[in-house]
C-alpha positions in Angstrom: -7.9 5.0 -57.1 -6.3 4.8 -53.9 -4.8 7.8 -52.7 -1.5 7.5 -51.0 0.7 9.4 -48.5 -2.8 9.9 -46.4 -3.1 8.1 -43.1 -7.1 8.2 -42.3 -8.7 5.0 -42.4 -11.9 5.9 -43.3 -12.9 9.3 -44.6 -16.5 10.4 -44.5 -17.2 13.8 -46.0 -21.2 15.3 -46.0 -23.0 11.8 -46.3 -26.1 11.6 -46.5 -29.0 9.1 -47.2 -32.6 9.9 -47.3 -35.3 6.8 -47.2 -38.2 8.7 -48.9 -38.8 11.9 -46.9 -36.7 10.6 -43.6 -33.1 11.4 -43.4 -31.3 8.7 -41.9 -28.1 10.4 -42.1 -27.4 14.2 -42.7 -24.3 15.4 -43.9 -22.3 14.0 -41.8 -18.2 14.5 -41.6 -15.4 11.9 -40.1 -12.2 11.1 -40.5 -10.8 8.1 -38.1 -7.0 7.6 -38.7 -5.2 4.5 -38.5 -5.0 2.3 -35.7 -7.6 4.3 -33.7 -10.5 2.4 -32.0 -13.7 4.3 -32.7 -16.7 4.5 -30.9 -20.1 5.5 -33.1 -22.9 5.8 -30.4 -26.1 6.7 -30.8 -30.0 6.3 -29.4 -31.8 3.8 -31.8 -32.7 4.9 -35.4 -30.1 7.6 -35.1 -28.2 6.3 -38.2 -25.6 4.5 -37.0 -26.2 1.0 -39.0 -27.1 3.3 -42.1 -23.8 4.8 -41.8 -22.3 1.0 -41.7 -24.1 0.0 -44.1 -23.2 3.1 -46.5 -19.3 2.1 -45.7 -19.7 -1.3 -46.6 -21.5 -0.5 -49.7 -24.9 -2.1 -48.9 -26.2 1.1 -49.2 -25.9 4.1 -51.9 -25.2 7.4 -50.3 -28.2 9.7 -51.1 -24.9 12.4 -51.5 -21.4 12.5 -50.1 -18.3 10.1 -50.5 -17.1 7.2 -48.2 -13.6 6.3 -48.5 -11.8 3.3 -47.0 -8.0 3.4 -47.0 -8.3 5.1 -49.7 -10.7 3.6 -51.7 -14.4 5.6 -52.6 -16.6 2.9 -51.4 -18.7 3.5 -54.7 -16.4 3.6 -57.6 -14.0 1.1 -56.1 -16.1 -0.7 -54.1 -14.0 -4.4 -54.7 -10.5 -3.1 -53.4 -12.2 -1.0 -50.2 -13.9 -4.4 -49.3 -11.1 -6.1 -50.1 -9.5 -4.3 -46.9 -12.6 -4.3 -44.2 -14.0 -6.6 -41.8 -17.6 -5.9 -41.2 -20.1 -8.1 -38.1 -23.1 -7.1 -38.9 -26.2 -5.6 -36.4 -28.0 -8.5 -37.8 -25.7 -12.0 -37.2 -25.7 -13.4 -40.7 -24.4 -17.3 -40.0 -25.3 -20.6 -41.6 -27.2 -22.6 -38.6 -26.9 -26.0 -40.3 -22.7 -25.4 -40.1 -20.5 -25.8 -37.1 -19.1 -22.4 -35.9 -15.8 -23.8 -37.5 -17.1 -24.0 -41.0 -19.1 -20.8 -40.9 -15.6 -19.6 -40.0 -13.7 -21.5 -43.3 -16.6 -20.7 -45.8 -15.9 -17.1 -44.8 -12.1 -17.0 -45.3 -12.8 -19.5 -48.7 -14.9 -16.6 -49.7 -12.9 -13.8 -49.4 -9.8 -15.9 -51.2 -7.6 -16.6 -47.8 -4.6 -18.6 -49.0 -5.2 -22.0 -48.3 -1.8 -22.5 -46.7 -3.1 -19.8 -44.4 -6.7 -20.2 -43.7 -6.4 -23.2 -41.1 -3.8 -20.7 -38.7 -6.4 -17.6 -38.8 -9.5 -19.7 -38.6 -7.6 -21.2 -35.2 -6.6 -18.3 -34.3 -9.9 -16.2 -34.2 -11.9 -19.3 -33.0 -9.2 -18.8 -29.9 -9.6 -15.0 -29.8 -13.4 -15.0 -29.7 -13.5 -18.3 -26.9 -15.1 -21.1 -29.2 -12.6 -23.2 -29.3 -14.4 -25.7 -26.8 -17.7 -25.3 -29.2 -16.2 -24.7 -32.7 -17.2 -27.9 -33.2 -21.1 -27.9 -32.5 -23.6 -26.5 -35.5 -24.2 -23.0 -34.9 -28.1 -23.6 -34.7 -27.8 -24.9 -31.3 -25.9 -21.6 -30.1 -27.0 -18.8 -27.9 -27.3 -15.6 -29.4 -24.4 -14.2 -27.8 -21.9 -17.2 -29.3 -23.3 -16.5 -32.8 -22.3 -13.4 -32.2 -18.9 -14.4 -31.4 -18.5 -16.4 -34.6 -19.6 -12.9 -36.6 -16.6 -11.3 -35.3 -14.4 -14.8 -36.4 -16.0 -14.3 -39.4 -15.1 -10.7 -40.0 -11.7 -10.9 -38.7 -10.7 -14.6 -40.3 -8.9 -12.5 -43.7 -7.3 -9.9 -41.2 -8.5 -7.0 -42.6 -7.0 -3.6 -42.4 -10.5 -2.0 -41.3 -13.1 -4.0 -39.3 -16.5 -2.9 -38.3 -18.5 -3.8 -35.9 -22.5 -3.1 -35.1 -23.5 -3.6 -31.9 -20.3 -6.4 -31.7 -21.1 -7.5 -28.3 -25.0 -7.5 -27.3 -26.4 -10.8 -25.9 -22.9 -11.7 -24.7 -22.2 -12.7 -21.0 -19.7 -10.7 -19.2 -16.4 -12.8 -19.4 -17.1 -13.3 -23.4 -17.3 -9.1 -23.8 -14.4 -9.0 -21.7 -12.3 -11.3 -23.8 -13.8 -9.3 -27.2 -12.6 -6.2 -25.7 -9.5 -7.6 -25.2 -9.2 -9.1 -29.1 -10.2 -5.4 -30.0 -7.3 -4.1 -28.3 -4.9 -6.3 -29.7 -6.5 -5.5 -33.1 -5.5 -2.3 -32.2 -2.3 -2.8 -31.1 -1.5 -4.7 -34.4 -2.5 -1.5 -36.6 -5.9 -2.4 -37.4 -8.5 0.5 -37.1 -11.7 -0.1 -35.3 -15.1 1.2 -36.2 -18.0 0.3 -33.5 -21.3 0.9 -32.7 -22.7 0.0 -29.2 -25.2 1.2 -26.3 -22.9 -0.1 -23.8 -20.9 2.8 -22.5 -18.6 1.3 -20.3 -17.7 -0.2 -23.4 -16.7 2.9 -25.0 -15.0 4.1 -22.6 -13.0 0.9 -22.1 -11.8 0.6 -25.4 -12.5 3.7 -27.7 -9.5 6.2 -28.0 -12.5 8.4 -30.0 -16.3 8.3 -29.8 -18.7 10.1 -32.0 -22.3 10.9 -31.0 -24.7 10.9 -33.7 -28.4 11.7 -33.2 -31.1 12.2 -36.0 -28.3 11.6 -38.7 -26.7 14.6 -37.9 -23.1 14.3 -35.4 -23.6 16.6 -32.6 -20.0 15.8 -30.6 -16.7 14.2 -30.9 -14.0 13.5 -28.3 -12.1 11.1 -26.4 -14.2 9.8 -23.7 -12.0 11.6 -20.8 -12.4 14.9 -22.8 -16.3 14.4 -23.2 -16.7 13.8 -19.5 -14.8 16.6 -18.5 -16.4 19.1 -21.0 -19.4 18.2 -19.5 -18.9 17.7 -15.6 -20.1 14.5 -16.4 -18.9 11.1 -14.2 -19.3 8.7 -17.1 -20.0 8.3 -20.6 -23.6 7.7 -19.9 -24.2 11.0 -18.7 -22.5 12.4 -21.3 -24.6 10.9 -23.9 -28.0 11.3 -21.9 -27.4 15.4 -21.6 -26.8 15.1 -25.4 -29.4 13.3 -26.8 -32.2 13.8 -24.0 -32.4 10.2 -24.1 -31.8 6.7 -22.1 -29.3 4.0 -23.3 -31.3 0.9 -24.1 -29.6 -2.1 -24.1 -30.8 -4.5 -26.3 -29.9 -8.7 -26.1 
């Protein structure tokens, strides 16, 4: 059941999830509140997408709970997807459909009111910048645009919760700029963010939390201004290189 009077988001408590003998992700804590745009960053094959995946109930925790508004993700897993948005690392659209009609399947889908589903489909399309190409099969896209029309997708039933992996790789810099700017407004409108990226500016930008996971296990958690000044750092780069003892790659 949902559990009310509580103003977290998404509640994560000791998760973990073992493949075989590798632990993707080991016990690991959260709680992001409402309205909060948060920042999951991590080197590659630090569990970041398992922890996605474990939220959107692709993927059975090994132990732990996941709760979204409310919801444990495995014993009511209809009503806490009923309530999240999720763009996936991997950009699941139809090719053979316009960018418009991977959009309308979407909200057809997930039930959006057909007296509705016209305004938000318009209205993401506008948010994301497709308008001028909504109207061209998605095959003949770049892979930043289909990445563009994952977030429409996501967003199209206006979701309480929206998730995004890696929500901007591939993109040019005027199309992130604009997704950072949908973001805020998200936020602005009481939605709570969950994002994973390796672009740092990007956290800093737009994250009022970030999290830095590494082998699973969550080693520090901050606002970005607090994490650079903890660690006489300029920038979030830094930050996360003296952490992890890695380098950010970007991937398009």
């Amino acid at each position: 059941m949902q559990r009310e009077g509580d103003n977290a988001a998404i509640t994560i408590e000791e998760l973990t999830k073992d493949y075989g003998e590798v632990r993707a992700v080991d016990g690991l804590t959260l709680t992001i509140p409402e309205a909060e745009v948060f920042g999951l960053l991590g080197p590659n094959g630090s569990g970041k997408t398992t922890t996605i995946n474990c939220l959107t109930g692709l993927l059975k925790p090994t132990s732990g709970t996941v709760e979204v508004e409310g919801y444990d993700v495995q014993t009511h897993g209809r009503e806490a997807r009923g309530v999240m948005g999720v763009s996936p690392q991997e950009t699941a659209v139809y090719s053979y459909l316009t960018g418009r009609e991977n959009v309308e399947l979407f909200g057809q889908l997930y039930a959006v009111p057909k007296g509705k589903l016209r305004g938000r489909v318009d209205y993401v399309i506008e948010k994301v910048g497709l308008v001028d190409d909504a109207g061209r099969r998605v095959g003949r896209y770049s892979g930043g645009m289909k990445r563009r029309v994952s977030i429409a997708m996501a967003l199209v039933t206006d979701p309480k919760v929206v998730l995004l992996d890696e929500p901007t790789v591939g993109m040019d810099p005027q199309s992130r700029r604009a997704i950072w700017d949908f973001v805020m407004e998200l936020k602005d409108a009481g939605k709570t963010i969950l994002l994973t990226t390796h672009y740092m500016e990007e956290a800093e930008e737009i994250c009022d939390r970030v999290g830095v996971i590494d082998r699973g296990k969550l080693i520090e958690l901050g606002t970005p201004s607090s994490l650079k000044a903890k660690y006489g750092a300029d920038d979030l780069e830094d930050v996360f290189i003296r952490l992890t003892g890695r380098k950010i790659r970007e991937e398009a």
